[in-house]
C-alpha positions in Angstrom: 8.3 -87.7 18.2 9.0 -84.3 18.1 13.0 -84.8 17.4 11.9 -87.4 14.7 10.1 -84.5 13.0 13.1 -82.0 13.3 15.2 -84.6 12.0 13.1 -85.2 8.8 12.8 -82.0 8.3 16.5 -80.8 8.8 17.1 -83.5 6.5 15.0 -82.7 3.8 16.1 -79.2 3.8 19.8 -80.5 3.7 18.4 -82.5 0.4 16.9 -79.9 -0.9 20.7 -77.2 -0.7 22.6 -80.3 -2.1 20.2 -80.8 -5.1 20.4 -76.7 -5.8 23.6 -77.4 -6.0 23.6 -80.8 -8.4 21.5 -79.3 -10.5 23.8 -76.2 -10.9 26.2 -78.4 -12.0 24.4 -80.0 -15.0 25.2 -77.6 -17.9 24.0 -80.1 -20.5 22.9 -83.7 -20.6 24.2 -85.4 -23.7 23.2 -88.5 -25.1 24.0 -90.8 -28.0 28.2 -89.5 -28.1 29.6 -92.5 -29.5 31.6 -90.9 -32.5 30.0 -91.9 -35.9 30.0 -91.0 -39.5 26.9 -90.1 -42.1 27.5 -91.8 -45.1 24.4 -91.7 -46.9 21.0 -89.8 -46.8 18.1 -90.0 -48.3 14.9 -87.1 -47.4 14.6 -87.5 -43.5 16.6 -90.7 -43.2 20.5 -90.7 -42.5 22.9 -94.3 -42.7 25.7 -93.8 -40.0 28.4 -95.8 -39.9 30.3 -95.7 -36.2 33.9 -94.7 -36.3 36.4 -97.5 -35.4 40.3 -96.8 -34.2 41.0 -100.4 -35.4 40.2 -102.6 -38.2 36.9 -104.5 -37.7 37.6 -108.2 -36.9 34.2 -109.5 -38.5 34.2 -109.9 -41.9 30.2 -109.0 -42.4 28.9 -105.2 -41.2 25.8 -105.3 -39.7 23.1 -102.6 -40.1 21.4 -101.7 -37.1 17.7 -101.0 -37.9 15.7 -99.6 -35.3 11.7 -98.5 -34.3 10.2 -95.6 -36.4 8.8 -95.3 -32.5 11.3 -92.7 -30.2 15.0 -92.9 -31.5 18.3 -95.2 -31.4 19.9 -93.2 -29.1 18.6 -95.5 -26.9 21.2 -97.8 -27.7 23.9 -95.4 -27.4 22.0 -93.4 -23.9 25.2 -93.2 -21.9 29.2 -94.4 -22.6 29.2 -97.1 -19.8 25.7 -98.6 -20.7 25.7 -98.3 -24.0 24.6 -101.2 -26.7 26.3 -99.7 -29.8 29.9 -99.3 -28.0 29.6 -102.8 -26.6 29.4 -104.2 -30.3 32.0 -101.8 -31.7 34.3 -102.9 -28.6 33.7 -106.5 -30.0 34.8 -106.2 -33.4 32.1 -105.5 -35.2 31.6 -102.9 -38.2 28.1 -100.8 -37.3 25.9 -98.9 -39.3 22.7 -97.4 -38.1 19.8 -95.9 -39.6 18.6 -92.8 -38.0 14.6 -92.1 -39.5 14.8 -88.8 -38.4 11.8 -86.7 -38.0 9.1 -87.0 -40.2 6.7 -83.4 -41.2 3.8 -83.4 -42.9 5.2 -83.5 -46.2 5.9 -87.5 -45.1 2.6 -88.2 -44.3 1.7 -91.0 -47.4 5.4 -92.6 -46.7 4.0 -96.5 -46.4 5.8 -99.4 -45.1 6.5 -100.2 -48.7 8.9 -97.0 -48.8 10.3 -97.9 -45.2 11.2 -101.8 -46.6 11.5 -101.8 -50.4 13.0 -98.2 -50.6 15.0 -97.0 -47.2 16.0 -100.2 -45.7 17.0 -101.7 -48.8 18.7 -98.4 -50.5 20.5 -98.4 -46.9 21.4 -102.6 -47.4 22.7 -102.0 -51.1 25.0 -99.5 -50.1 26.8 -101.2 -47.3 26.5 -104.3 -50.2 28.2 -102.2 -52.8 30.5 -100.2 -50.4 32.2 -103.9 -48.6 31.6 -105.4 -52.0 29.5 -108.0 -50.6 26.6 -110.0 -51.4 24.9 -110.2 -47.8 24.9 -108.3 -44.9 24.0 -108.9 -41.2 21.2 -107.1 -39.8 20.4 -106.6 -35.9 16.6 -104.9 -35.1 14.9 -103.7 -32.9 11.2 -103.8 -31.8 9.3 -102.6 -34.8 12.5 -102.5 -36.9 12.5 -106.2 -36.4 8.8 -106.7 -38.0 10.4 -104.2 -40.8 13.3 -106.4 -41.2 11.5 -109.8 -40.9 9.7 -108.6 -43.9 12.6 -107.6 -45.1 14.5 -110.7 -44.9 11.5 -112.3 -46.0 11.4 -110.5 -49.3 15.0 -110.5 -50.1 16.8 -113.1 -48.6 19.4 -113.4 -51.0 20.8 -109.8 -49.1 20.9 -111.2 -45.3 23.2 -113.1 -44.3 22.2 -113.3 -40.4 19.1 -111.8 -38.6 18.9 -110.7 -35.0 15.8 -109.6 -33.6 15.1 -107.4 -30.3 12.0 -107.6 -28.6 10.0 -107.8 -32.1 5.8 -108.1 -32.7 5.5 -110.8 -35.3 1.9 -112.7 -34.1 -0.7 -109.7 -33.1 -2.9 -112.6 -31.9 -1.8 -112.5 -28.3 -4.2 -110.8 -25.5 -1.1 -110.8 -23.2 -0.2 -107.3 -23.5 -2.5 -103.9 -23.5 -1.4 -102.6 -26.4 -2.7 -105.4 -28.6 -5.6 -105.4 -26.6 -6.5 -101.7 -27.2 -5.8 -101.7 -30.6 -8.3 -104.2 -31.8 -11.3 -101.6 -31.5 -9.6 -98.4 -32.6 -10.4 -96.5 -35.4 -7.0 -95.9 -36.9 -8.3 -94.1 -40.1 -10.1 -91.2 -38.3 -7.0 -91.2 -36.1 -4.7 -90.6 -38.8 -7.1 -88.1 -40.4 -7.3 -86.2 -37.4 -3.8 -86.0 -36.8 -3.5 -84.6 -40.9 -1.5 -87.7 -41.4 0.9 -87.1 -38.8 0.6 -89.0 -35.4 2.6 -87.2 -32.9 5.1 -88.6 -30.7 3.6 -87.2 -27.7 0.3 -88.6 -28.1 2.1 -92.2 -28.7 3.9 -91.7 -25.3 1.0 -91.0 -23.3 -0.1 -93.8 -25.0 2.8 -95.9 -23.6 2.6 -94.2 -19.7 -1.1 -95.5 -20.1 -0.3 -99.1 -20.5 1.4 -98.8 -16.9 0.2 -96.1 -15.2 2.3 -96.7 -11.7 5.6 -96.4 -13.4 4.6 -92.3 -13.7 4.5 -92.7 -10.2 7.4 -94.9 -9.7 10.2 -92.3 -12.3 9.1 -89.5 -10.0 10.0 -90.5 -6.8 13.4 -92.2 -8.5 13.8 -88.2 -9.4 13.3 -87.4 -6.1 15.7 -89.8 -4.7 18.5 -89.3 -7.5 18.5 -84.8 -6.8 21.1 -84.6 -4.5 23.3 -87.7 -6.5 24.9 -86.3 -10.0 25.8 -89.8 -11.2 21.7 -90.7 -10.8 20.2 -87.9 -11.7 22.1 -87.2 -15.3 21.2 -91.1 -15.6 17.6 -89.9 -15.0 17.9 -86.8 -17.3 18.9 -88.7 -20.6 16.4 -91.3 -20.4 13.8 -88.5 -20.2 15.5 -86.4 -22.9 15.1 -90.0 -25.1 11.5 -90.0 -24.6 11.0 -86.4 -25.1 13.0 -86.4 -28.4 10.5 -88.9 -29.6 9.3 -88.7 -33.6 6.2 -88.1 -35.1 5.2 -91.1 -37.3 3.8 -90.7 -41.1 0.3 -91.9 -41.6 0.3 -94.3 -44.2 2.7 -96.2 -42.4 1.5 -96.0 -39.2 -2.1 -96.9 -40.8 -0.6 -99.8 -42.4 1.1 -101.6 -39.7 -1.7 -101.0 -37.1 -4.3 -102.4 -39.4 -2.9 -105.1 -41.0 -0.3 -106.1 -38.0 -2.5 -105.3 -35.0 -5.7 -105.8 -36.1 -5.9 -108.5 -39.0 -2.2 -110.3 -37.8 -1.7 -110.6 -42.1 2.1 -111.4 -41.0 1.5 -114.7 -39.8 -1.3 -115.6 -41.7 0.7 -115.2 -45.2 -1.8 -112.4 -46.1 0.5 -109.4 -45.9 1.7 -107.5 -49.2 4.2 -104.5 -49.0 4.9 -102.5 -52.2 2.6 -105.4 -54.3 4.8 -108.4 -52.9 3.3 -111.1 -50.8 5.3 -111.5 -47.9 5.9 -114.9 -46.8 8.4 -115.8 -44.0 8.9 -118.4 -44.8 11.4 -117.3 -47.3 13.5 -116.2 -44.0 16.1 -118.5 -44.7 19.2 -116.3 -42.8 20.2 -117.7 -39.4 18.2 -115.9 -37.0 18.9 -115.0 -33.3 15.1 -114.1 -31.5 15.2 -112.1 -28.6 12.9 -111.8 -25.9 12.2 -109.6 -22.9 10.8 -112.0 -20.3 8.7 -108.8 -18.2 7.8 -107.0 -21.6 4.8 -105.2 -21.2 4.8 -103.6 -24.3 5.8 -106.7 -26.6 5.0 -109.1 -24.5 6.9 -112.9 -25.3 3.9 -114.6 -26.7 4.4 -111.7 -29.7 8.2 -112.4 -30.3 8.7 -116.2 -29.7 5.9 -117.5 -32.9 8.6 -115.8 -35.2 11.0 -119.4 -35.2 7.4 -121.1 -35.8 7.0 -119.0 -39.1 10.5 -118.5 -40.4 12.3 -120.8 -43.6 15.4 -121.0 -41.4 17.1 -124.1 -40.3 19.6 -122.4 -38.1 17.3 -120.7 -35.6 17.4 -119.3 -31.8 15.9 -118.1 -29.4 17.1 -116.1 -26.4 15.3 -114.8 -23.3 16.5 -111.5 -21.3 15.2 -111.8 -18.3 14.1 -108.0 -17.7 11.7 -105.4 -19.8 11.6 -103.5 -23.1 14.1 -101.0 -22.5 16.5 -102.8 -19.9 16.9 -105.3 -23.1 19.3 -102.5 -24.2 20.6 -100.3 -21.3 20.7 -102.3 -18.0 23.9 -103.9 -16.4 23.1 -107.3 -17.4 22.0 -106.1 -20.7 25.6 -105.0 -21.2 27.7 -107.6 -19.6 25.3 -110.7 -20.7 23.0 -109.6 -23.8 25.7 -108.1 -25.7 28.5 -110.5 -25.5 26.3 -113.5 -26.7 24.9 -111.3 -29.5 28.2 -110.8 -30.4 29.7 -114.4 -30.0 26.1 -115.8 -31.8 27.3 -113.6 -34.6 31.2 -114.6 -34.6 30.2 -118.5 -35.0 28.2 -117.5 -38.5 30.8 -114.8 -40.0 32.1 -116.7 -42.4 
């Protein structure tokens, strides 16, 4: 007993030198270093393209149009798991829109600004700069209820649709967050937060919905000191979340209420800048993805959207995994990717 103690002990010690030493290593954890271009801005937002050595092989660009919740450098987190350089490695031509970070001076930006003004400012420039009357846009999470309603109101600019993970029926009691939501006050919230919600109260939010995972990242920490491959792997996911955005009231106010709590997108009751939104007049292919363990959009959220949509050329596609491994596990890269990619490649013409 005694030598088992000894043993633990010199071990842990022997952890603890070779972690000084990791850690000593680390001079700066960098995430999001695919090389890309900013070719149009507008206040906080900024449209990247992503540079290419060769000529796309796709004749359609797609935008990339991601969560006003945390950033897209999700999709970019680290060069051998990364989302964005599995599409450019593909063929494709990619533009992203980076939100930025909103101050108080956003705080009455609605969802009509985010859909009628950003996203289609962002669409008409890729249109006018490809001369091209459609373009092909891939979301994710909220991005993908922006663009659904996108898509819905002009459908005569999107020429394919691919959804990640995306809330479109509110109705479901299957995940926390819906279930919390009902019986929240969101306009004392916003009020509160002088129309600003902060990032940091969302993510504490999020750590809520599952408290064990707190538990479960810090002994992965633990484990991955004394390994640099592990523990830089560790370090940008956490440098992700901590970079994460405030959101603008109105906005925020907007989706919670009407999306969350009255589930207007479904029921054909939602207007955005004075136009009714009726998906229905989704008529663009559409490729619906869903996590399979998603506890923060849970299935039952994301699969009603081919139920609602115009489109005749519709599909759906389950990941077997959770919200984020959709975009930075293994399988994400060698399975998700690829059919993204090939789904695409059979409608670019």
């Amino acid at each position: 007993m005694e030598n088992t103690v000894l043993k633990e002990l010199n071990d842990m010690s022997n952890k603890l030198m070779k972690s000084y030493e990791t850690l000593n290593q680390i001079k700066e954890v960098d995430i999001a270093t695919t090389p890309k271009t900013a070719v149009y801005s507008e206040d906080k937002l900024t449209l990247y393209r992503y540079n290419r050595d060769t000529e796309a092989s796709f004749k359609t660009p797609i935008l990339i149009v991601y969560a006003l919740v945390n950033t897209y450098k999700m999709l970019d987190l680290q060069a051998d798991r990364s989302y964005i350089k599995n599409l450019l490695n593909n063929g494709l031509d990619v533009y992203l829109i980076d939100w930025g970070f909103p101050s108080k001076g956003d705080r009455y930006i609605s969802m009509d600004d985010y859909v009628n003004g950003y996203i289609n400012n962002c669409v008409d420039f890729i249109r006018k700069k490809h001369r091209i009357d459609k373009v092909n846009i891939l979301s994710i999470c909220q991005g993908g209820t922006l663009s659904a309603i996108y898509a819905s109101l002009y459908p005569n600019k999107v020429k394919n649709l691919v959804t990640h993970v995306t809330p479109i029926d509110f109705s479901t009691n299957d995940g926390l967050l819906f279930r919390w939501s009902r019986d929240m006050d969101f306009d004392k919230l916003v009020d509160a937060n002088n129309g600003l919600i902060p990032g940091d109260f969302l993510n504490q939010g999020f750590d809520m919905l599952k408290p064990m995972m707190k538990m479960q990242k810090q002994q992965t920490m633990v484990n991955a000191l004394d390994d640099k491959d592990k523990l830089l792997n560790f370090m940008r996911m956490e440098k992700w979340i901590s970079e994460s955005p405030d959101q603008t009231g109105e906005c925020f106010r907007q989706f919670m209420k009407e999306l969350y709590q009255e589930n207007k997108l479904v029921k054909g009751e939602l207007e955005v800048g004075g136009k009714k939104v009726n998906l229905k007049n989704l008529t663009s292919p559409l490729l619906n993805i869903y996590a399979t363990e998603d506890h923060l959009v849970p299935p039952a959220a994301t699969i009603p959207l081919n139920d609602h949509v115009g489109s005749t050329d519709k599909e759906l596609y389950s990941f077997k995994g959770g919200h984020i491994g959709v975009f930075v596990g293994g399988k994400s890269q060698k399975e998700l990717a690829p059919a993204v990619v090939e789904w695409l490649k059979k409608r670019d013409k």
